[in-house]
N, C-alpha and C positions, 0 to 999 in steps of 0.2 A: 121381193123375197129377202135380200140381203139389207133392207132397213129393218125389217123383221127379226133379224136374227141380233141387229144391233140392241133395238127395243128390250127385247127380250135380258140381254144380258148386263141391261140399268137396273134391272128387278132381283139380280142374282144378289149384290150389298143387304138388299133390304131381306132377303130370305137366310142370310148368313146370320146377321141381326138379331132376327128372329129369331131362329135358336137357340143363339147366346143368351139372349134374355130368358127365355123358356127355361133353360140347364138354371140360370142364376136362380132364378123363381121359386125352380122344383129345389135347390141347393137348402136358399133361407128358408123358404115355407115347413119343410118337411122335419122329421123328428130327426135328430141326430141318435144312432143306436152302436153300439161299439160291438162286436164281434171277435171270439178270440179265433185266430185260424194258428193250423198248421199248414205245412210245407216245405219245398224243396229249392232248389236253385237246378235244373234239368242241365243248365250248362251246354246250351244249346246255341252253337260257332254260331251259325246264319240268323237267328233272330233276335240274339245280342242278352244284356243282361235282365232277366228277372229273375223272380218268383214263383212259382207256381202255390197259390197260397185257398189252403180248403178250410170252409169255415168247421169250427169245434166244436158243434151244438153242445157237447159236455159239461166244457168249460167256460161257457158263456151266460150269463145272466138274463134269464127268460123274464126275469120282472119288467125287462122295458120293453117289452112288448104286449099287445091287449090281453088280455085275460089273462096274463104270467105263463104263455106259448109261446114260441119261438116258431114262426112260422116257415120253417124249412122251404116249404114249394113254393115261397117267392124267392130264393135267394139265388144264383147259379151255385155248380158242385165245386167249381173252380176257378180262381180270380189271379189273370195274372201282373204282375207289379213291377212296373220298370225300375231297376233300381242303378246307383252307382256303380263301376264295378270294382274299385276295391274295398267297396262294401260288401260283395255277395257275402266273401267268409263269414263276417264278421254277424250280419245278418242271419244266416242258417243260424248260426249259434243260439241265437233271441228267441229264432220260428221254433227250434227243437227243443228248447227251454221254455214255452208256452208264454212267451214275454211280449207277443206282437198282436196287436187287436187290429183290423179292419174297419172304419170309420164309413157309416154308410149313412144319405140320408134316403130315409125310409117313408111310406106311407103306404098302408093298405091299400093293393088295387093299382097302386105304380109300380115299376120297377126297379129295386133297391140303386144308388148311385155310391160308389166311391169317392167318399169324399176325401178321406185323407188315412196313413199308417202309423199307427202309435209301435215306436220300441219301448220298452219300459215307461210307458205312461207320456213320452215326446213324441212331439210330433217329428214324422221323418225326417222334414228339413232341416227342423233346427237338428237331431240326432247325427246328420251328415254332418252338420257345419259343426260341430265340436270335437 
């Protein structure tokens, strides 16, 4: 019983693996589609710093998607975003100015994935490190 349990836990690497490559997979393969959201900063002590960030079907460009729709019922209502934290302020400012797109890769029939946050057309990273 207790070689069993050992066995078992050689197979956990190659299961961790496997998902990573699968995420990488669905990452490249899939359409990159930019989404404008809005949101908040909820400022909530015990969960630490984000976003609470809802996409803006208004302001978002329905051409990159099939038939020039925006396919609403696959996206969630709300996407939260870990951010720096003497960036929250400075952040809100961006979200409430409609200056912050949501980077997802998409494909009909998956489930949308965050791939990355644009503030005014940067990517977050580099937006932080400046």
């Amino acid at each position: 019983m207790k070689n069993n349990l050992w066995y078992s836990l050689l197979y956990l690497p190659a299961f961790v693996l496997a998902g990573v490559m699968i995420y990488y997979t669905a990452e490249s393969n899939f359409t990159k589609v930019e989404v404008v959201v809005t949101g908040y900063d909820p400022k909530d002590f015990f969960a630490g710093y984000y976003m609470n960030l809802q996409p803006d079907w208004e302001k978002t460009d329905c051409a990159q998607f099939e038939k020039n729709v925006c396919p609403k019922e696959d996206f969630r209502k709300v996407y939260n975003y870990y951010i720096r934290r003497e960036q929250s302020a400075k952040l809100s400012q961006k979200v409430s100015a409609g200056n912050v797109k949501l980077i997802f890769s998409y494909d009909k029939g998956h489930t949308p994935m965050v791939v990355d946050l644009k503030v005014d057309g940067v990517s977050y990273l580099d937006y932080v490190r400046d």
